[in-house]
TORPA-811432 format. One line per field, with one value per residue (C-alpha): residue number from 1; residue in one letter; x, y, z. Coordinates in steps of 0.001 Angstrom, whole numbers, plus 500000, padded with zeros to 6 digits. Each point is the difference from the previous one (the first is absolute). Layout:
! TORPA-811432
nr	c(NUM  ...)
rest	c(A  ...)
c1	c(X  ...)
c2	c(Y  ...)
c3	c(Z  ...)
END
This chain:
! TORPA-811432
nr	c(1  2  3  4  5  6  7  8  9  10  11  12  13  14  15  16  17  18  19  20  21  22  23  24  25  26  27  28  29  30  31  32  33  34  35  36  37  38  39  40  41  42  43  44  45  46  47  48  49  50  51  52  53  54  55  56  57  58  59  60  61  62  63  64  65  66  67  68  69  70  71  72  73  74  75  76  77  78  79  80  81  82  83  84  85  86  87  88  89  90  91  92  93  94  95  96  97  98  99  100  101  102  103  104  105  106  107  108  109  110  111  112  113  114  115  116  117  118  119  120  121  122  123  124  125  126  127  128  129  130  131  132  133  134  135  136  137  138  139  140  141  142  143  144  145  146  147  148  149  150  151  152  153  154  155  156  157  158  159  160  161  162  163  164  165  166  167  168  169  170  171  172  173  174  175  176  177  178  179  180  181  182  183  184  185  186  187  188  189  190  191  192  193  194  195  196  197  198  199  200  201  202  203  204  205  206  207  208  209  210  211  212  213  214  215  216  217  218  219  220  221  222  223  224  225  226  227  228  229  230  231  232  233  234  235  236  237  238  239  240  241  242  243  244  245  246  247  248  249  250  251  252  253  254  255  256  257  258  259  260  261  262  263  264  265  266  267  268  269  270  271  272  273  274  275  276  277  278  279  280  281  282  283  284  285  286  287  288  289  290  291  292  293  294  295  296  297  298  299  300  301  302  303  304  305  306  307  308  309  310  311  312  313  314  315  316  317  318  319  320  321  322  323  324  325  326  327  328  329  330  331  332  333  334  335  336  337  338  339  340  341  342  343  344  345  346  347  348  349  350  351  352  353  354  355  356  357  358  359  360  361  362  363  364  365  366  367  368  369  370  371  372  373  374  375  376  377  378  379  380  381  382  383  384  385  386  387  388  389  390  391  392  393  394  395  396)
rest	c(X  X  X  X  X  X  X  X  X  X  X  X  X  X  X  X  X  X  X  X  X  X  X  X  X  X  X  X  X  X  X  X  X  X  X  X  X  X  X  X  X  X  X  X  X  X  X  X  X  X  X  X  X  X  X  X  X  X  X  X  X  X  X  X  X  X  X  X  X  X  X  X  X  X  X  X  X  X  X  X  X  X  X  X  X  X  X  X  X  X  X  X  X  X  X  X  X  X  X  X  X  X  X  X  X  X  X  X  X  X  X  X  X  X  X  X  X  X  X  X  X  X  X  X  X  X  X  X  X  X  X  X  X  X  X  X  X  X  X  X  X  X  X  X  X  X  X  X  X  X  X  X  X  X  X  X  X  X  X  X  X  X  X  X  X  X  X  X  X  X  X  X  X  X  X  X  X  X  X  X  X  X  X  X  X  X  X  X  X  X  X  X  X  X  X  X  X  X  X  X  X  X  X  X  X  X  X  X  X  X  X  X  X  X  X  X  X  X  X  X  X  X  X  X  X  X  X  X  X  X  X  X  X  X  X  X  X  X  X  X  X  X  X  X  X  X  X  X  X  X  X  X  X  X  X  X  X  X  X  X  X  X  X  X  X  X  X  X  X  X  X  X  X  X  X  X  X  X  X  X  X  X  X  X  X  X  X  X  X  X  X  X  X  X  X  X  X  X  X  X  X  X  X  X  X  X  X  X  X  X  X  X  X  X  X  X  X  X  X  X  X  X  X  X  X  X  X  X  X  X  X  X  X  X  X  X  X  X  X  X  X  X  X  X  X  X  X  X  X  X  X  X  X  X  X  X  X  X  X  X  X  X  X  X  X  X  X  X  X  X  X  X  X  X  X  X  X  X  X  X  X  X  X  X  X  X  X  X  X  X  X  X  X  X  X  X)
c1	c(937641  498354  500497  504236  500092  498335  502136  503310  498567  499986  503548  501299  498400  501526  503432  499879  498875  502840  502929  498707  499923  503621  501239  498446  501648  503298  499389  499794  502830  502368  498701  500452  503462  500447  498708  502308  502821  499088  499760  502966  502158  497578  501262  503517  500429  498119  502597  502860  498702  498631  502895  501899  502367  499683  500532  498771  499563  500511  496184  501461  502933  498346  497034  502412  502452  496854  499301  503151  500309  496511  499319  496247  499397  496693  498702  503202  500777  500939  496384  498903  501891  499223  495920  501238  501011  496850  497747  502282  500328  496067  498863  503287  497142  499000  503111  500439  502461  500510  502582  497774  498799  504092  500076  503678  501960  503168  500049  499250  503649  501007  499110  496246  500538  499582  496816  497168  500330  496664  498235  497075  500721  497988  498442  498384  498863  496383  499613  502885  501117  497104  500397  496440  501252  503080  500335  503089  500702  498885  497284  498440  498633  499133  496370  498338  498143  503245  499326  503022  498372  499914  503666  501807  497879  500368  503137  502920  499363  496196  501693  502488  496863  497957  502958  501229  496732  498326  501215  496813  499972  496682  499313  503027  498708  497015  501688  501434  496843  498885  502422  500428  496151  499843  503288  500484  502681  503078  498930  496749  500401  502168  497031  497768  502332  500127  495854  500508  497379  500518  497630  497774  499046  496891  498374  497589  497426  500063  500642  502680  502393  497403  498259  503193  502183  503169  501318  501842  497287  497510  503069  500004  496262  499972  502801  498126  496712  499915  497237  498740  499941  499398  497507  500612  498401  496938  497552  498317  496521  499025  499785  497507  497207  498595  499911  502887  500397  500080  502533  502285  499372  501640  502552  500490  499830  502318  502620  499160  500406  503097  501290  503378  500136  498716  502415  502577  498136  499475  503769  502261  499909  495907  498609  495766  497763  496980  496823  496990  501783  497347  500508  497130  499577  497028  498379  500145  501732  502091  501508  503281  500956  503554  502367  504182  502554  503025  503506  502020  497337  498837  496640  496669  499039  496403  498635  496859  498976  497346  499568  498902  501374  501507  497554  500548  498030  501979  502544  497719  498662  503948  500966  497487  501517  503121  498733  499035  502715  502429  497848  498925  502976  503046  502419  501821  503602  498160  499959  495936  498393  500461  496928  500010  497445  499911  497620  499970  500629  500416  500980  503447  500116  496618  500473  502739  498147  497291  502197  501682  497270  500095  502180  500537  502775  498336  500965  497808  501672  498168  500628  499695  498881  501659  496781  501549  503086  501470  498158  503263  500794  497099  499706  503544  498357  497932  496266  497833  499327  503614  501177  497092  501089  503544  499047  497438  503180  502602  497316  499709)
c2	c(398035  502675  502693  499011  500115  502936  501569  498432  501620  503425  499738  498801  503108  502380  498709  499758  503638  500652  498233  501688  503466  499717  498614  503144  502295  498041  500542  503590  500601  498132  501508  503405  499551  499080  503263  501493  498429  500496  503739  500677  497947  502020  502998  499138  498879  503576  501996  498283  499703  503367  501909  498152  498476  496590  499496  497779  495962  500914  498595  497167  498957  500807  497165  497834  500272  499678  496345  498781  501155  499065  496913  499176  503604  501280  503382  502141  500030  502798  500302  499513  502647  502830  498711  500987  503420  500714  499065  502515  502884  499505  499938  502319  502761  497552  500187  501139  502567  499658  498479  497914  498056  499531  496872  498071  500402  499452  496621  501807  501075  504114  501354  499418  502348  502849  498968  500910  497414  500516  496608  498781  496833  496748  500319  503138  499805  499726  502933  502655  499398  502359  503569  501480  503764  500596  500845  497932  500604  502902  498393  497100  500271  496993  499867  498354  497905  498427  496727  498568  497029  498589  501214  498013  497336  499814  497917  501449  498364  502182  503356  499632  499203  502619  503238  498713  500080  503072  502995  502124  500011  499035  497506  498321  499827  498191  497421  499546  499744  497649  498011  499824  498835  498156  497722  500229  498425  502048  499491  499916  503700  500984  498967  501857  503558  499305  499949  503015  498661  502955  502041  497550  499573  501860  500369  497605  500351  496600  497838  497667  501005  499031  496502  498577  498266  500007  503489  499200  499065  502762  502247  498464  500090  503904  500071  497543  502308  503679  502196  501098  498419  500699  498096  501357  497076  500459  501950  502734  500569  496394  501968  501684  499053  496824  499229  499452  496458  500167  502609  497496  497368  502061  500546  496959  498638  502664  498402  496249  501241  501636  497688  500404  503954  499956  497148  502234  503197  498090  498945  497436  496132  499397  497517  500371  497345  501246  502473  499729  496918  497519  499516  498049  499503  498659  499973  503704  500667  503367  501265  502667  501776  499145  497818  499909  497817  501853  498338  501762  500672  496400  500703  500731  503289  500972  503035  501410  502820  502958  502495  502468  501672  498117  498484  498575  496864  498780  499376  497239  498706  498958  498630  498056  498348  499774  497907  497640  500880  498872  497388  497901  501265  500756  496670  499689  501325  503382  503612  501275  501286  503827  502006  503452  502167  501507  503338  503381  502300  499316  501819  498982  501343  498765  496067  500405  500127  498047  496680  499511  498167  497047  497073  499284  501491  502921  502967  502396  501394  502457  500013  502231  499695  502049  502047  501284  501101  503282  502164  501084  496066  498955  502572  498544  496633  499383  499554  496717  501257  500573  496788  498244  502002  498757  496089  500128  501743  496904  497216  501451)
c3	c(915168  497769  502896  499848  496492  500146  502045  497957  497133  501482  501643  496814  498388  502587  499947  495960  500251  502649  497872  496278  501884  501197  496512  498437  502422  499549  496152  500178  502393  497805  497024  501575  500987  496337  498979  502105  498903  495911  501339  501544  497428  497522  501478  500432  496247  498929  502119  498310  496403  500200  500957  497652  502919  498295  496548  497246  501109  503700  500466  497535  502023  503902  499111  498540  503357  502266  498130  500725  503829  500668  498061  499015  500770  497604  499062  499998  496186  498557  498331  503461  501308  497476  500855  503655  498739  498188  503241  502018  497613  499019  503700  501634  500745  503076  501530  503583  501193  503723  501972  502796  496798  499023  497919  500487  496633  500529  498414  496652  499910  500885  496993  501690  502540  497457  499926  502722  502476  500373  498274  502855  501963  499393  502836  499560  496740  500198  502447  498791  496191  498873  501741  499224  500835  497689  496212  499567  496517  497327  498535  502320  503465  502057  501230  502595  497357  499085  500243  502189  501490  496257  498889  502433  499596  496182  498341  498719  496616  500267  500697  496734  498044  501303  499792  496517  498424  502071  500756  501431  504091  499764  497814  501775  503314  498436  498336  503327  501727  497582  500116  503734  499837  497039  500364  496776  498104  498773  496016  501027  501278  497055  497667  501810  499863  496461  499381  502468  502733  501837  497384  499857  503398  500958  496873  499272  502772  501804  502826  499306  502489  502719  498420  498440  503127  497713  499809  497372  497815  501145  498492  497254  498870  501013  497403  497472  499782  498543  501195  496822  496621  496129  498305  496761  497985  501179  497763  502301  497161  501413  503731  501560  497528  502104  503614  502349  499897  496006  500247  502322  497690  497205  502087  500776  495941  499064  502461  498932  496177  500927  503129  498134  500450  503408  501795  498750  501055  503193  500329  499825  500871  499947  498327  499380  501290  498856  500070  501453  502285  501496  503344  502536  503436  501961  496993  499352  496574  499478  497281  500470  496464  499474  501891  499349  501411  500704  500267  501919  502777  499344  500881  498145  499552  499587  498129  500097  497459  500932  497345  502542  503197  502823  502568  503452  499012  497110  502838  502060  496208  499559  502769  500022  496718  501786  502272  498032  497772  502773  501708  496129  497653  501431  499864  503427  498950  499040  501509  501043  496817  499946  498393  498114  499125  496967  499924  498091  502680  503922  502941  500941  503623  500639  498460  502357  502929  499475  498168  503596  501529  497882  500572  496268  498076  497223  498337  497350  497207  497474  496286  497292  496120  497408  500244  503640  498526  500132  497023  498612  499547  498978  497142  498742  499754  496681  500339  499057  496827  499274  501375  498204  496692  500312  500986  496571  497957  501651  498696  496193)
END
């Protein structure tokens, strides 16, 4: 019995595998003729507006018509329709002039045959839409790198979001990488363009794209964490006078006395737990500096502070704490704990390279006290005395 059920457990994966393999392709094949359509309507609409061949309400009165003579018909209002322009006159450059790749028009009425009948057939989209040899248009030439696989598999509703919000070639084709990878929801995407993820990415040294599962939310803490902070609050004399661990625990006062400042230095939605967190297991008791809750990751986030240079070992002392972090914490409807270190100076490239190996997700950020500031800045600023002066002169 356990050898058949065995076996009916392995046919039932391969034929599960089979059936979600051939949904996905039929999936992207519809949504590809989609895109095709949007486009050539797109391009269709832009001919006629353009050249001022229709006038005023035309796109008005041709969605109303196409309601009534195709009832329960969705998608082709007239805001619809002018989205359709903007993805054809934002991605037109891709266009293909050559007449074995002759896309049939002639249902688009005769004014279309103005245009180049030269829009790429469904079928070859994936291997032909992109020439990688031809400037075809002043300013933009198509690359090898462009990432076609993920633009036809991308919706419509992704591509408006995407041209309407960006207009550099590059940081377009990675929102459409991401979002290919990331299946990311429409608003979800717009949000994301709006915190401008794409210069966030790649900052903070760390290896959440790796140890978070959910693409999605590994995008989303690269976006959450800066690489480099100011710590302004923190009074620098107190430094550098005692040993290391006193100088941490400074630090790490000078946050809990301003926890206020920092959350918002930190960013937005985190809530603080608490310092110097006791967490136990198998009898061995550890202490991490700070711990945060943050709400829109919905996960706990873990900071450990090191007045000194980066150092490979801080990275095994904090996952460690994840661990048991994850494993003694964490409620069940949580994300894994994410840790940061926080150091004075740290070699990005090299953190890099050396945070892959571990399985937990970490970054390490720097941060700076006003003491680090630019001399020319720092001069503007008034000196203890002078503050101290003006706090005695506010109290008489």
């Amino acid at each position: 019995m356990e050898s058949n059920s065995v076996e009916i457990s392995n046919a039932v994966e391969i034929i599960k595998s089979a059936i979600l393999q051939s949904q996905l392709k039929a999936v992207k094949a519809v949504n590809q003729e989609q895109l095709a359509l949007y486009y050539g309507i797109g391009r269709y609409v832009s001919y006629n507006t353009r050249n001022k061949n229709w006038g005023k309400g035309v796109i008005d009165s041709i969605s109303q018509r196409l309601k009534k003579e195709l009832p329960g018909l969705r998608g082709f209002s007239a805001p619809s329709m002018r989205k359709m322009r903007t993805f054809y006159e934002e991605w037109k450059s891709l266009d293909i002039s050559s007449d074995d790749l002759a896309f049939p028009t002639a249902e688009l009425g005769s004014a279309q045959q103005s245009v180049s009948n030269s829009f790429v057939p469904t079928n070859k989209l994936n291997k032909t839409f992109v020439p990688t040899n031809k400037i075809l248009s002043t300013d933009f030439k198509v690359a090898a790198d462009f990432p076609i696989t993920e633009f036809m598999s991308i919706s419509f509703s992704h591509h408006y979001a995407i041209v309407s919000k960006v207009k550099n070639i590059e940081q377009r084709k990675f929102y459409i990488r991401f979002a290919c990878e990331s299946k990311v929801k429409v608003e979800d995407l717009e949000k994301l363009i709006d915190d401008d993820l794409f210069s966030h990415q790649g900052n903070l040294p760390n290896n959440f794209s790796k140890t978070i599962p959910d693409k999605l939310q590994a995008f989303r803490a690269i976006s959450m964490f800066k690489d480099q902070y100011l710590l302004d609050f923190i009074n620098v004399e107190e430094l550098f006078v005692r040993d290391k661990d006193q100088d941490e625990r400074v630090v790490e006062q000078a946050i809990i006395h301003n926890v206020k400042n920092f959350i918002m230095t930190f960013g937005n939605d985190f809530t603080f737990v608490g310092n110097q967190y006791r967490l136990e297991k198998y009898g061995e008791v550890q202490f991490p500096d700070l711990l945060f809750y943050n709400r829109e990751l919905k996960a706990l986030v873990c900071v450990e502070l090191k007045s000194g240079p980066f150092k490979t070992a801080y990275l095994g002392q904090l996952a460690g704490y994840l661990r048991i972090l994850d494993d003694e914490v964490k409620k069940p409807d949580e994300n894994p704990s994410i840790g940061i270190i926080l150091c004075s100076n740290a070699n990005n490239k090299f953190v890099e390279y050396v945070i892959q190996d571990y399985d937990k997700p970490m970054g390490v950020a720097t941060y700076r006290t006003s003491n680090d500031m630019d001399d020319k800045l720092r001069k503007a600023l008034p000196d203890i005395e002078q503050l101290k002066a003006l706090l005695s002169d506010e109290k008489e």
